[in-house]
C-alpha positions as CSV (number, residue, x, y, z in Angstrom):
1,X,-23.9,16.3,-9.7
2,X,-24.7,12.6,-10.8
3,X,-25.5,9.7,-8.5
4,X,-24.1,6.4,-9.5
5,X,-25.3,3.1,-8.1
6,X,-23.4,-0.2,-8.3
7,X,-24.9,-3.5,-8.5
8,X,-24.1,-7.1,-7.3
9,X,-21.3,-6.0,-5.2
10,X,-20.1,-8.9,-3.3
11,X,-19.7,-8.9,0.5
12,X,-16.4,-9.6,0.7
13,X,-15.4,-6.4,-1.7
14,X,-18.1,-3.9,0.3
15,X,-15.9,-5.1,3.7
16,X,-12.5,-4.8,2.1
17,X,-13.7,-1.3,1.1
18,X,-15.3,-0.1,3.7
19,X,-12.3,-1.3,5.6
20,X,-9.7,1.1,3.5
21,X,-12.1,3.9,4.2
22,X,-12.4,3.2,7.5
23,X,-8.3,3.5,7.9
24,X,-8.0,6.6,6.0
25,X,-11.1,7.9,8.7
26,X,-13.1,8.8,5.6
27,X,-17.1,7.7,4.6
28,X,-17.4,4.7,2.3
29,X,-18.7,7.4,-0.1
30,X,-16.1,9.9,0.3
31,X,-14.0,7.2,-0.2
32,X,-15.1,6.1,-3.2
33,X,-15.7,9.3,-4.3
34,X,-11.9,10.1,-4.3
35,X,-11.0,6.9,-5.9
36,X,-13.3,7.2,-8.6
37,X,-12.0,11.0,-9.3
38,X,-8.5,8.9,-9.4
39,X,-9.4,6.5,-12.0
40,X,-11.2,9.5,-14.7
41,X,-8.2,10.9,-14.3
42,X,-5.8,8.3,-15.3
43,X,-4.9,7.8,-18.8
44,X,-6.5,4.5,-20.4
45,X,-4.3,1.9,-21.8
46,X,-4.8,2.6,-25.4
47,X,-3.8,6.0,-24.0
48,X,-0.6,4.9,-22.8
49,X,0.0,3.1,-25.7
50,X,-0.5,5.6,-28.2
51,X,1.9,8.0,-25.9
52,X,4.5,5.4,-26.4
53,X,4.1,4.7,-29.4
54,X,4.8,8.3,-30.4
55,X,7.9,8.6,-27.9
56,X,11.3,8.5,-29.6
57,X,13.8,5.8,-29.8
58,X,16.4,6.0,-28.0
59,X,20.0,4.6,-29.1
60,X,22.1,4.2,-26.6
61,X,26.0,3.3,-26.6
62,X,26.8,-0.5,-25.9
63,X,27.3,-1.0,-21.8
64,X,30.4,-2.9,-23.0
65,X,32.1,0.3,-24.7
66,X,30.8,2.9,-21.6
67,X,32.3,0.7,-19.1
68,X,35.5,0.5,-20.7
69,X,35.4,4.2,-21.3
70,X,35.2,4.7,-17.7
71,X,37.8,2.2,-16.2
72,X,41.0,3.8,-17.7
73,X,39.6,7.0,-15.1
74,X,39.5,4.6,-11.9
């Protein structure tokens, strides 16, 4: 397992942190632990942009022409 060690981590983020842990009745590094697990996991954004990029167009019929197919049923 690898140990990481952040620098220059200002007072007001260490509270805010430690404060979200504390809520969630977890360590600091447990904690962090989780939410770093979260992030490797998430896609990056060139990630997400090539995914959309490759996702189909789709054409859809004008709202205009739906509604008025629906209103002669009402």
């Amino acid at each position: 397992m690898t140990t990481i060690q952040v620098r220059n981590v200002s007072e007001e983020t260490s509270r805010a942190l430690k404060a979200k842990a504390a809520l969630e009745g977890r360590s600091l590094s447990d904690f962090l632990l989780r939410e770093l697990d979260r992030i490797a996991t998430r896609p990056s954004r060139a990630e997400l942009l090539e995914r959309i990029e490759r996702r189909a167009v789709a054409t859809l019929e004008p709202a205009s022409q739906v509604l008025a197919e629906q209103r002669p049923n009402r």
